[in-house]
C-alpha positions as CSV (number, residue, x, y, z in Angstrom):
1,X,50.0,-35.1,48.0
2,X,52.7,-33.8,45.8
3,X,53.1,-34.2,42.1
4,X,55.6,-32.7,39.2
5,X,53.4,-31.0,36.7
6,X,54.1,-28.7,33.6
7,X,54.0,-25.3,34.3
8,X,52.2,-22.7,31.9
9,X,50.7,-19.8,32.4
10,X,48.4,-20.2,35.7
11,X,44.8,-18.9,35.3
12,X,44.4,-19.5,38.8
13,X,44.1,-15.1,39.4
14,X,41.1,-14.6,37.4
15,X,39.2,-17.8,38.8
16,X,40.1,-16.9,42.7
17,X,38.8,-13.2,41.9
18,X,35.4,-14.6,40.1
19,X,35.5,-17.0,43.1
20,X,35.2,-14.4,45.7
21,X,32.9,-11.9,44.2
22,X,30.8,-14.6,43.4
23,X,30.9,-16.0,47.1
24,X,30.1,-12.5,48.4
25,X,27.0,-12.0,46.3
26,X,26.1,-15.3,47.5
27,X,26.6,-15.4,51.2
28,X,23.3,-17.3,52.3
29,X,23.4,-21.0,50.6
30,X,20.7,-21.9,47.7
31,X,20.7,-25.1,47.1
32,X,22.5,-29.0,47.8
33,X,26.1,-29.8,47.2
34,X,27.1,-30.4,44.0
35,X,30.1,-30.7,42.1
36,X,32.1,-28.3,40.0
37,X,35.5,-28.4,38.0
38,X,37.8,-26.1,39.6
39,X,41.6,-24.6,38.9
40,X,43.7,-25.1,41.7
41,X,46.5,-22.5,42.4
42,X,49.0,-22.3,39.7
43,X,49.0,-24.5,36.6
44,X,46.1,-26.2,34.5
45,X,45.4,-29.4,37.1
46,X,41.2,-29.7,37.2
47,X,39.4,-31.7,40.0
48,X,36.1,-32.8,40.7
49,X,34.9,-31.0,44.3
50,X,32.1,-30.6,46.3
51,X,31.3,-27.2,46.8
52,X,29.1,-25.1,49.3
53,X,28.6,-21.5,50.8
54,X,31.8,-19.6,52.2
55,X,31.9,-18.6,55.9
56,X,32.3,-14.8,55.5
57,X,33.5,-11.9,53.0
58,X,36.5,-10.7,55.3
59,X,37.7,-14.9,54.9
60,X,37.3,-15.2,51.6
61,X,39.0,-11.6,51.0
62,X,41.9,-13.2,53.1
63,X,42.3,-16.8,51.4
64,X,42.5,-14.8,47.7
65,X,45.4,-12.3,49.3
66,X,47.0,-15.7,50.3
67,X,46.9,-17.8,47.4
68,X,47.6,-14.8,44.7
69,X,51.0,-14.2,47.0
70,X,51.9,-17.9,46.7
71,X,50.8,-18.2,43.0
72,X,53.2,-19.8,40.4
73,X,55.0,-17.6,38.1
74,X,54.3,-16.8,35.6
75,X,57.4,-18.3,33.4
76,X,59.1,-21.3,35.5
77,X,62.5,-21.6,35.9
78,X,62.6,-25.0,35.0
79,X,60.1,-27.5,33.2
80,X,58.4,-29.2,36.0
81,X,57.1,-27.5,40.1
82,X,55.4,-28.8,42.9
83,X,51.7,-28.6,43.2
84,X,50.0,-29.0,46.2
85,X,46.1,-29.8,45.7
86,X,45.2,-29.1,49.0
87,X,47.2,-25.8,49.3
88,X,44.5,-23.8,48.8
89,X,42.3,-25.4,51.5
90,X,45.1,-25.4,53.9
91,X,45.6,-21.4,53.5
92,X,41.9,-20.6,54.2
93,X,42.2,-23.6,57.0
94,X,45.2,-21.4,58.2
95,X,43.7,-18.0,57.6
96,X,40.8,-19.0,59.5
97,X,42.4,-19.9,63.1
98,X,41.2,-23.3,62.9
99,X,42.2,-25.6,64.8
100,X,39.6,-29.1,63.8
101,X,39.9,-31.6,61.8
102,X,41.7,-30.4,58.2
103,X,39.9,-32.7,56.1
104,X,36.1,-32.0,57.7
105,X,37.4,-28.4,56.5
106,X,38.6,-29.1,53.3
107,X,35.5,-30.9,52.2
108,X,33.2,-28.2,53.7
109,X,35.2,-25.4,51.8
110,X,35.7,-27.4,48.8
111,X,32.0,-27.6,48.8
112,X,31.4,-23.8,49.7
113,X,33.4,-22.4,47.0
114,X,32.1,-25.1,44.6
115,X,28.3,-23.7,45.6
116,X,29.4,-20.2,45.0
117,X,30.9,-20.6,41.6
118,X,27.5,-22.6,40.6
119,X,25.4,-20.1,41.9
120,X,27.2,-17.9,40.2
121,X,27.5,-19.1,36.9
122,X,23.7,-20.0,37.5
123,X,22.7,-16.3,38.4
124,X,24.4,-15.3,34.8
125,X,22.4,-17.9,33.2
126,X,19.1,-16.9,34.7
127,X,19.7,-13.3,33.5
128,X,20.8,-14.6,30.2
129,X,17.8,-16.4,29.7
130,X,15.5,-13.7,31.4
131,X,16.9,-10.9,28.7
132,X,16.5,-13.1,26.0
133,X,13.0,-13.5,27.2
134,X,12.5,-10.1,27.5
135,X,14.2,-9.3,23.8
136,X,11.8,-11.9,22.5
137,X,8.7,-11.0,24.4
138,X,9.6,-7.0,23.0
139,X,10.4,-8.3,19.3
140,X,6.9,-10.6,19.4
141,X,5.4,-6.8,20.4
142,X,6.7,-4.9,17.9
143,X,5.9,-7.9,15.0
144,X,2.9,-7.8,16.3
145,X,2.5,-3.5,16.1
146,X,3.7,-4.2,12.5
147,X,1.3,-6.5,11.3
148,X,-1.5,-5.0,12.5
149,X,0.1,-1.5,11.3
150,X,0.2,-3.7,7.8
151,X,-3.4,-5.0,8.0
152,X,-4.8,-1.4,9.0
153,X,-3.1,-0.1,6.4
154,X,-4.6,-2.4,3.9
155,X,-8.0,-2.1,5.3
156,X,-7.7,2.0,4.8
157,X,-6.2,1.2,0.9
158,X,-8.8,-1.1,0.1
159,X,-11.2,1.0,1.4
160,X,-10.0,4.2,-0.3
161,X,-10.3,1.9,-3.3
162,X,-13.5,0.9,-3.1
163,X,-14.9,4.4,-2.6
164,X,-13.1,5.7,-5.4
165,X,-14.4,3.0,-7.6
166,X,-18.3,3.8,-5.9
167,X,-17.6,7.5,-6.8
168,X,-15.8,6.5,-10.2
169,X,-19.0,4.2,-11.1
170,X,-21.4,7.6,-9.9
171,X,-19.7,9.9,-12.0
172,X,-20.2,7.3,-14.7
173,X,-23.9,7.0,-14.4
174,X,-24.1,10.8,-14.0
175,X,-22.8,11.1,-16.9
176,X,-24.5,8.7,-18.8
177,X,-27.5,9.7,-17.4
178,X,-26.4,13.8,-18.4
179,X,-25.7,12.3,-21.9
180,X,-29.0,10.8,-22.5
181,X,-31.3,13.6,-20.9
182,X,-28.8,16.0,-23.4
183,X,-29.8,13.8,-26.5
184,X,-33.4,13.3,-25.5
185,X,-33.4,17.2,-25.5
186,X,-31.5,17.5,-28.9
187,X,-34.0,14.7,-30.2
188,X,-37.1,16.9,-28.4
189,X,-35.4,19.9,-30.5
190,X,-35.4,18.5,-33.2
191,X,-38.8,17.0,-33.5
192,X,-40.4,20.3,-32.2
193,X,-37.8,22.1,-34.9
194,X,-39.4,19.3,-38.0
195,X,-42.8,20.0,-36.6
196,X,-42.3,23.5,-36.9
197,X,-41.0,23.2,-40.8
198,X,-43.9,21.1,-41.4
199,X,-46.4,23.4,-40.0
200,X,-44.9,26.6,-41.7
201,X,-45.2,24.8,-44.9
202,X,-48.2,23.4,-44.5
203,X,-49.6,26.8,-43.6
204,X,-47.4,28.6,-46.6
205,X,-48.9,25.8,-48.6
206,X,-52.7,26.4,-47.6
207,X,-52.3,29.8,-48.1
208,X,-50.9,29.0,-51.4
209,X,-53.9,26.9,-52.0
210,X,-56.2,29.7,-50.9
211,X,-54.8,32.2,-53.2
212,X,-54.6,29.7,-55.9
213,X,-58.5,28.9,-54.9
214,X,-59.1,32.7,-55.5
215,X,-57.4,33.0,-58.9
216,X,-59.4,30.2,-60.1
217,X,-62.6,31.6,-58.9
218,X,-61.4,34.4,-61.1
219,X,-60.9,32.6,-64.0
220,X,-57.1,32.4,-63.9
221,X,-55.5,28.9,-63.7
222,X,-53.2,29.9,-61.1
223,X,-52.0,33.5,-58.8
224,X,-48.6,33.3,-60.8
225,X,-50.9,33.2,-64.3
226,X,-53.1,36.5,-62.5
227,X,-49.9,37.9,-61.5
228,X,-48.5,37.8,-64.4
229,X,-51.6,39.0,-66.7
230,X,-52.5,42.1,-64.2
231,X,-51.7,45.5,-65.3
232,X,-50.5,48.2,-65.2
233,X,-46.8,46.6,-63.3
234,X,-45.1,48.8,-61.3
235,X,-41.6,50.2,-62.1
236,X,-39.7,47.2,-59.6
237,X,-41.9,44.6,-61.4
238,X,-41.1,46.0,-65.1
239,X,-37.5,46.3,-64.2
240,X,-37.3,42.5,-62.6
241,X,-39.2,41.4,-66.1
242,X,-36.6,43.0,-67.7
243,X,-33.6,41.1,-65.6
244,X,-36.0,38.0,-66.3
245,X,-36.2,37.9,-70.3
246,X,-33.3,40.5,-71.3
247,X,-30.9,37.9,-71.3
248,X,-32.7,35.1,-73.2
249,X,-33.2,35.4,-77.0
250,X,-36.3,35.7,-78.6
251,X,-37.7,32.1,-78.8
252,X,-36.7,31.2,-75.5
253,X,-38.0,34.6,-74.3
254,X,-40.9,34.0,-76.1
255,X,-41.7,30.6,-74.4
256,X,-41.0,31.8,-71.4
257,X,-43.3,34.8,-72.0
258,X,-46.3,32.9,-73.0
259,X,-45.5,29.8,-70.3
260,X,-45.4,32.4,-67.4
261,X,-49.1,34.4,-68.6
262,X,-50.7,30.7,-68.7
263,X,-51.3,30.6,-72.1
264,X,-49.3,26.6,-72.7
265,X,-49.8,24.1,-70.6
266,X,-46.8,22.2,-69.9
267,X,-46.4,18.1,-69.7
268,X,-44.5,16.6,-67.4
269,X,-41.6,14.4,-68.5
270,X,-43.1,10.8,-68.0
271,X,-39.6,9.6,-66.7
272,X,-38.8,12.3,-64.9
273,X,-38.9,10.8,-60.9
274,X,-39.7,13.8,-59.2
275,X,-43.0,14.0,-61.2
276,X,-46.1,14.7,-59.5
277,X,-47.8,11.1,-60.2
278,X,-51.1,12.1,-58.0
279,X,-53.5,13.7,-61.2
280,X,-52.5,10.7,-63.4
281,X,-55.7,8.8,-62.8
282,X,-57.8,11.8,-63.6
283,X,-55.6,12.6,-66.4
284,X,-56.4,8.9,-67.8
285,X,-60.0,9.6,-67.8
């Protein structure tokens, strides 16, 4: 069957080479006929064919040398050439001595080379799919690797945080604790230090009271009164009366004089507030 076609640049190289390596990776059959689009010889014509398992390497090597030497060219002379569909077949039919029926051969290397360009295409396809399984099966991994890196990560912060906050919260209480033993001890020392004062004066004052006791016995109304009757004074207690009364003038040295030997009894100023209230009731009677 002849036809006048347009002529274009034929692809028809590049598919016989893809046609024969993929028959000689393929030499045992896989699976049932089935049918392919394929580029015949020169020129963009597509049929539907049966295709199958080639014969042998060395025949396939053969039928390509044959059909690339009678390939169109690439710019045609005129418009319009003869394409032959079953030129292809015929050359392999040719290069392979036979001598049977043409169209049993056809059909059986129609189907051949139609199985080899499937298995073919279908040996890409289950790589393709088998590294994309792979590059999904190693990027689940490393997501993986990564979110537990994350949740370990957190676990140690939160932890670290947690035990700063225990030691943060026991430095606290020490501290507190420190703080309050330190005033307890301030408040200790300062009782102990009031109890002292109080004893000291209370002892000052009983031994005041003692002395005072003793002047009385003697007749004087106090030891500052005896004191300051006795005689003869010493030459430190003349010279301190001296300081005492030099300055003052005579009244006021006078009073001060007869106040200090006992011989005036003072009274207390009634509104004065730091009077000593505790001999009004005997004073009264």
């Amino acid at each position: 069957v002849k036809q006048k076609l347009p002529v274009a640049t034929p692809p028809d190289e590049t598919f016989q080479r893809s046609l024969l390596e993929a028959q000689i990776a393929n030499k045992a059959p896989t699976q049932a006929a089935k049918t392919v689009t394929a580029t015949l010889l020169s020129g963009p014509v597509k049929q539907k064919l049966p295709v199958a398992t080639p014969p042998d390497e060395a025949f396939q090597r053969s039928l390509l040398e044959a059909q690339l030497a009678n390939k169109a060219p690439t710019q045609a002379a005129s418009p319009f050439q003869s394409v032959d569909y079953d030129s292809a077949a015929r050359l392999a039919y040719e290069a392979a001595g036979e001598s049977g029926d043409f169209d049993a051969f056809k059909a059986k290397y129609l189907e051949d080379a139609s199985a080899m360009v499937e298995d073919k295409y279908k040996a890409a396809a289950e790589a393709d799919a088998a590294e994309a399984k792979a590059e999904a099966a190693e990027a689940a991994r490393l997501a993986k690797e990564a979110e537990e890196k994350r949740l370990a990560e957190e676990a140690a912060a939160a932890e670290a945080k947690a035990k700063a906050e225990a030691e943060a919260a026991e430095a606290a209480r020490l501290a507190e604790e420190a703080a309050a033993a330190k005033a307890k001890a301030e408040a200790e020392a300062a009782e102990a230090a009031r109890l002292a004062e109080e004893k000291r004066l209370a002892e000052e004052a009983a031994a005041a009271e003692a002395v005072d006791a003793e002047a009385r016995e003697l007749g004087y109304p106090s030891v500052a009164v005896m004191k300051a009757r006795q005689q003869p004074k010493s030459a430190e207690e003349e010279a301190a009366l001296a300081s005492k009364y030099g300055a003052m003038d005579l009244e006021e040295r006078a009073f001060s004089i007869l106040t200090d030997l006992g011989m005036i009894d003072l009274n207390p100023d009634p509104e004065d507030p730091n009077r000593d209230t505790s001999k009004d009731d005997d004073d009264m009677e």
